[in-house]
C-alpha positions as CSV (number, residue, x, y, z in Angstrom):
1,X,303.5,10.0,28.7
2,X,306.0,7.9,26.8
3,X,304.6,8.6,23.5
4,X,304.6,12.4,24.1
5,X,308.3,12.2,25.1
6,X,308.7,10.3,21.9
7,X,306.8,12.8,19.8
8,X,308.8,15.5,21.5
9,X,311.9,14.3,20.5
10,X,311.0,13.2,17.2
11,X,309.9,16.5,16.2
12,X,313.9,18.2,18.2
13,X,315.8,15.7,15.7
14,X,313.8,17.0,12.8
15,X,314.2,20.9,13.8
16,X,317.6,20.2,14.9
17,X,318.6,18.0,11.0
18,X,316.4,21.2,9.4
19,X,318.1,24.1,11.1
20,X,321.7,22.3,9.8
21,X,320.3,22.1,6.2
22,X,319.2,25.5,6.4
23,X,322.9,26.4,7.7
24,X,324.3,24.3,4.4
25,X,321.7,25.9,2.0
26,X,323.0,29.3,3.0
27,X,326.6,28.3,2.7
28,X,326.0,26.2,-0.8
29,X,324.7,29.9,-1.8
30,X,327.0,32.4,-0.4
31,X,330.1,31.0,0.3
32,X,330.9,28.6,-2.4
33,X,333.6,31.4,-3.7
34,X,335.7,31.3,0.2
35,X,336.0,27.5,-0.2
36,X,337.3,27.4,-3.9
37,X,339.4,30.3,-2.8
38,X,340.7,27.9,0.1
39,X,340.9,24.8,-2.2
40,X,343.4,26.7,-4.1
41,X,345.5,28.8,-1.2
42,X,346.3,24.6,-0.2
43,X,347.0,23.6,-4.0
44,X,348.9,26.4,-4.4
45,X,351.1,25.5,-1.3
46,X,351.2,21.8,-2.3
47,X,352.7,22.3,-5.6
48,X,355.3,24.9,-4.0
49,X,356.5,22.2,-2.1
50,X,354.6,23.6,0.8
51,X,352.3,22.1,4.4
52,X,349.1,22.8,5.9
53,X,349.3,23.8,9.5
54,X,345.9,23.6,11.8
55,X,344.7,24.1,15.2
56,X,342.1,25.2,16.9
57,X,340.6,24.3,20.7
58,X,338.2,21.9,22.2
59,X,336.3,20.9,19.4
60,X,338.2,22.7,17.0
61,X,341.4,21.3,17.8
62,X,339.7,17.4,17.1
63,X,338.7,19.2,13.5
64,X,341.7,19.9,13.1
65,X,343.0,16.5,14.0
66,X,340.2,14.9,11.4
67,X,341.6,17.5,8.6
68,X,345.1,16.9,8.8
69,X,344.6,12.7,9.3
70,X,342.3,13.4,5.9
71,X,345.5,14.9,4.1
72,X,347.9,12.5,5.5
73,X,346.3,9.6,4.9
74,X,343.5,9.4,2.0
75,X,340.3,11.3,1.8
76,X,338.7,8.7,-0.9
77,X,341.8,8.5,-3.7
78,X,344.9,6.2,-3.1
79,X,347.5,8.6,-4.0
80,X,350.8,10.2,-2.0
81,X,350.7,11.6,1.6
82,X,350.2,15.2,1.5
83,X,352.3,17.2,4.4
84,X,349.6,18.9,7.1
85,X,350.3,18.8,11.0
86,X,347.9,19.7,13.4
87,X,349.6,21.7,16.5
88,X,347.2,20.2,19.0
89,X,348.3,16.8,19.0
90,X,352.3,16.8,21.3
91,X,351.1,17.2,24.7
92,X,354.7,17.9,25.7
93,X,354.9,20.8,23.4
94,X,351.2,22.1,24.7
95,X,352.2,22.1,28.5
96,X,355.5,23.7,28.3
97,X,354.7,26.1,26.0
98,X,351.3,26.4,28.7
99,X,353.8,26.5,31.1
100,X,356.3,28.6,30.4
101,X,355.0,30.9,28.0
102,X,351.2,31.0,28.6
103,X,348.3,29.5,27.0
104,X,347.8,31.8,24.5
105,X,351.4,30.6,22.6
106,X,350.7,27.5,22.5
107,X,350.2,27.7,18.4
108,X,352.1,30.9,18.2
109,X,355.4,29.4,18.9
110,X,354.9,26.3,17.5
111,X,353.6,28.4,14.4
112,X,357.1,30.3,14.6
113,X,358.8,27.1,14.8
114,X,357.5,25.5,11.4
115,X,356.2,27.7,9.2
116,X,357.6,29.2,5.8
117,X,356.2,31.5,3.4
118,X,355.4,28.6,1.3
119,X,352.8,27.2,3.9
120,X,349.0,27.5,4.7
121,X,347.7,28.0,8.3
122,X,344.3,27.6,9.0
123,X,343.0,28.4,12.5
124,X,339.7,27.2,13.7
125,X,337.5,29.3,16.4
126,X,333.8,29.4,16.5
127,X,333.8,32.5,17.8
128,X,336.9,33.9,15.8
129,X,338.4,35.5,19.1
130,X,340.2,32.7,20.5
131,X,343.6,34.2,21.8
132,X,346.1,31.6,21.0
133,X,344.5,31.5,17.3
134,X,344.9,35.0,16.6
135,X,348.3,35.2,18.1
136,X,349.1,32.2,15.8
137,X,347.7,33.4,12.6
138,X,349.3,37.1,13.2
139,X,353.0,35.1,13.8
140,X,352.3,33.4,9.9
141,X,351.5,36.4,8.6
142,X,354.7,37.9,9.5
143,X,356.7,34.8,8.2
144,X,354.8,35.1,4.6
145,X,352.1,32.7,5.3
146,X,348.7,32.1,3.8
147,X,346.8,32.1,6.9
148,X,342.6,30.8,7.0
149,X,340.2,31.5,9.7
150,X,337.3,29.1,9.7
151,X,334.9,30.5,12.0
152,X,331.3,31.3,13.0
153,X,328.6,34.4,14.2
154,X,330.1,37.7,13.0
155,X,333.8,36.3,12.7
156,X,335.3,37.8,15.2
157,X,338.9,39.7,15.5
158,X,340.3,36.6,12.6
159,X,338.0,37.7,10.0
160,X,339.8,40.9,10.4
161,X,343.2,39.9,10.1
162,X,343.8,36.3,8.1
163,X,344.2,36.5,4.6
164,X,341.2,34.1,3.7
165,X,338.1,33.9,6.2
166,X,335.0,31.3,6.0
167,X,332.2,32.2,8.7
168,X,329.9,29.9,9.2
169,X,326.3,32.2,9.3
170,X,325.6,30.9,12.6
171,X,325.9,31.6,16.6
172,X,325.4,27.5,17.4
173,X,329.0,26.3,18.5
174,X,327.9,23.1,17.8
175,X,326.4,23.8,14.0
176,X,329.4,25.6,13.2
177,X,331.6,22.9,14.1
178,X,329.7,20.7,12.0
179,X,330.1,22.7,9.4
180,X,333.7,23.7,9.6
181,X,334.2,19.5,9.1
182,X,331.8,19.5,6.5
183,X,333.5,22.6,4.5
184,X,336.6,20.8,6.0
185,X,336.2,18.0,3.9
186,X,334.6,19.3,0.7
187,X,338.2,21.1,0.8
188,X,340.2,17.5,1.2
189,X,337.8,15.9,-1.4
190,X,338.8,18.7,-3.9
191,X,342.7,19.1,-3.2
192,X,343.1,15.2,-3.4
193,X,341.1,14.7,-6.8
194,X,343.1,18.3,-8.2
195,X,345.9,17.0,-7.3
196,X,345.5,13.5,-8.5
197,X,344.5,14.9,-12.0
198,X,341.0,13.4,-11.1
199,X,337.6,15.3,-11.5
């Protein structure tokens, strides 16, 4: 019995490590262009004295965290802090906003609050329909923002209104938020080497 369990799961890490390649191979061939495109929306905003604002929920929102502690910090170069803030991280802001606004303004308002036209947004939803992200990526649009949607399946109602969108080509919440870290830091590796005059 204990060897069939074994076997069994053996054989669910290999399908589950194979499906993710698959997912990556797909990505490596189709959507190389999206994150160059991305690399440079952030460069662009660097070197106009510019921030990158993320957020996202549940899963999303600790991406988010991870990305913006990558830019602040170091991704593998010593070189100067670069400016990113990731709205999910003052949980005085979330629950009054939550509060007294509603959910869904939680990155809206803070959105209205600190962005300029020389900024990049990116929001994060696996499904690309998250309210509060749409609401948020709408509000940096109208302040001149470049605004990115990472997010999964068909892309939902982002990939229909941000200025740069990355779907993951896959329904698995999980798999696409491995690969939103994944495309998440191919995208810190290049700004920090571009921007360190490194190749």
């Amino acid at each position: 019995m204990e060897i069939h369990k074994a076997g069994s799961m053996h054989r669910r890490i290999t399908n589950r490590l194979e499906e993710n390649a698959q997912v990556q191979r797909t990505i490596a061939k189709d959507k190389t262009h999206e994150i160059e495109e991305m690399v440079n929306l952030i460069l662009t905003a660097y070197r106009s004295g510019g921030k990158v604002i993320l957020f996202g929920n549940g899963g999303s929102a600790a991406d988010a965290q991870h990305l913006a502690g990558e830019l602040v910090g170091k991704f593998k170069l010593e070189r100067q802090a670069l400016p990113a803030i990731a709205l999910t991280t003052n949980t005085s802001i979330l629950t009054a906003l939550s509060n007294d606004y509603g959910y869904e303004t939680v990155f809206g308002r803070q959105v209205e609050a600190l962005a300029t036209a020389k900024d990049v947004i990116v929001g994060l939803s696996t499904s690309g329909n998250s309210p509060n992200v749409i609401e948020a990526i709408k509000i940096a649009k109208a302040r001149g923002a470049k605004t990115i949607g990472l997010t999964g399946g068909n892309g939902g109602r982002l990939a229909e209104i941000a200025d740069l969108v990355l779907v993951v080509p896959s329904d698995n919440t999980p798999q696409i938020q491995e690969m939103h870290i994944t495309i998440g830091h191919i995208v810190c590796e290049l700004v920090e080497s571009e921007l360190a005059g490194t190749d």
